[in-house]
C-alpha positions in Angstrom: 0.0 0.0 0.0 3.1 2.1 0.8 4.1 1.6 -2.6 1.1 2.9 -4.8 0.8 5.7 -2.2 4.5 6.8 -3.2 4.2 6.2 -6.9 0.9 8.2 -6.9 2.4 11.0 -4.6 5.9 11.1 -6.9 3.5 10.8 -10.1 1.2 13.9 -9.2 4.6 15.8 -8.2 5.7 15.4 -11.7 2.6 16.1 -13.4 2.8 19.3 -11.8 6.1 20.1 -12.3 5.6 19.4 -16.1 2.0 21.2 -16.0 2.3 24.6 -18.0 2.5 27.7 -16.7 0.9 30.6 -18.3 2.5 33.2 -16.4 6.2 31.7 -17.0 5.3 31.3 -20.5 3.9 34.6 -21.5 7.0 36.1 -20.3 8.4 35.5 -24.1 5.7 37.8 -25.3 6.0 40.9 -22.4 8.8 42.4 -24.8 5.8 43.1 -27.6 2.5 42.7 -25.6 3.7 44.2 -22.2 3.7 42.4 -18.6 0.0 42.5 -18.6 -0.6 42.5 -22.1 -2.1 46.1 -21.9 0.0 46.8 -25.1 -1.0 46.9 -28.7 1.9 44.5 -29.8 4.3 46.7 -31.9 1.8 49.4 -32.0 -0.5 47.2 -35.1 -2.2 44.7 -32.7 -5.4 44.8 -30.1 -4.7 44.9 -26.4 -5.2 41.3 -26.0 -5.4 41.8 -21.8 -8.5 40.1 -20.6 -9.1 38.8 -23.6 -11.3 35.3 -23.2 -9.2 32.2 -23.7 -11.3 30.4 -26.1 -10.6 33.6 -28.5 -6.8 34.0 -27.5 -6.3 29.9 -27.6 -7.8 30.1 -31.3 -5.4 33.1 -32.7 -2.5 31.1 -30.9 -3.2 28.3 -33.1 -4.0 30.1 -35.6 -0.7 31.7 -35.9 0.8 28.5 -35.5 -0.7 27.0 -38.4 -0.3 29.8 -40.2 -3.9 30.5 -40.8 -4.0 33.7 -39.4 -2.0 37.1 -40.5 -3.8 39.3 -38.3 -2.4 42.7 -38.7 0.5 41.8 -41.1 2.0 40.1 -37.8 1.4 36.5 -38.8 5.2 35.6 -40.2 6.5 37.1 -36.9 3.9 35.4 -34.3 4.2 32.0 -36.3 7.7 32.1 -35.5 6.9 33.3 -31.7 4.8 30.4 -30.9 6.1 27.6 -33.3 7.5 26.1 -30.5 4.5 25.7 -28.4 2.7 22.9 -27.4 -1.1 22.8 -27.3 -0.7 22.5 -23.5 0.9 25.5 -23.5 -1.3 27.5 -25.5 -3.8 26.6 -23.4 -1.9 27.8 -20.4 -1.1 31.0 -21.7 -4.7 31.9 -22.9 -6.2 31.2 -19.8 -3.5 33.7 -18.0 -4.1 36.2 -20.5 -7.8 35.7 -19.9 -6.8 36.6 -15.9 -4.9 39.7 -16.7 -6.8 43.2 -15.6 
């Protein structure tokens, strides 16, 4: 019993150390959007703060696919988020979502 206690305990532990973090991750896009994304990015894009993450999580993707050129920007933000996982994406639209 000991055992599958341990295993369960070390297996959470991992889970959320690999868990993404939205807050960690967004700090990539502070340099363009701003800490609390209260910035039009380069001065072309929306304020994206507050933003709902079901809208954010769909331009992310977006970008990534390369669907989506939303003001001129998509070459540069399909390079920004290339590297993203779906977890990830996730992550960071529901901390954008958060941000007032």
């Amino acid at each position: 019993m000991k055992k599958i206690a341990l295993t369960l305990l070390v297996t959470g532990a991992c889970t959320f150390a690999m868990a993404a973090d939205g807050a960690e991750l967004f700090k990539k896009c502070t340099s363009c959007h701003g800490d609390k994304a209260q910035n039009k990015a380069l001065g072309k894009s929306a304020v994206i703060q507050g933003q709902d993450a079901a809208t954010t999580e769909k331009q992310i993707q977006a970008y990534k696919d390369g669907s989506l050129n939303q003001y001129g920007m998509g070459g540069l933000m399909k390079g920004q988020v290339a590297t993203l996982s779906d977890d990830d994406i996730k992550a960071i639209a529901t901390y954008v979502a958060g941000l007032k």
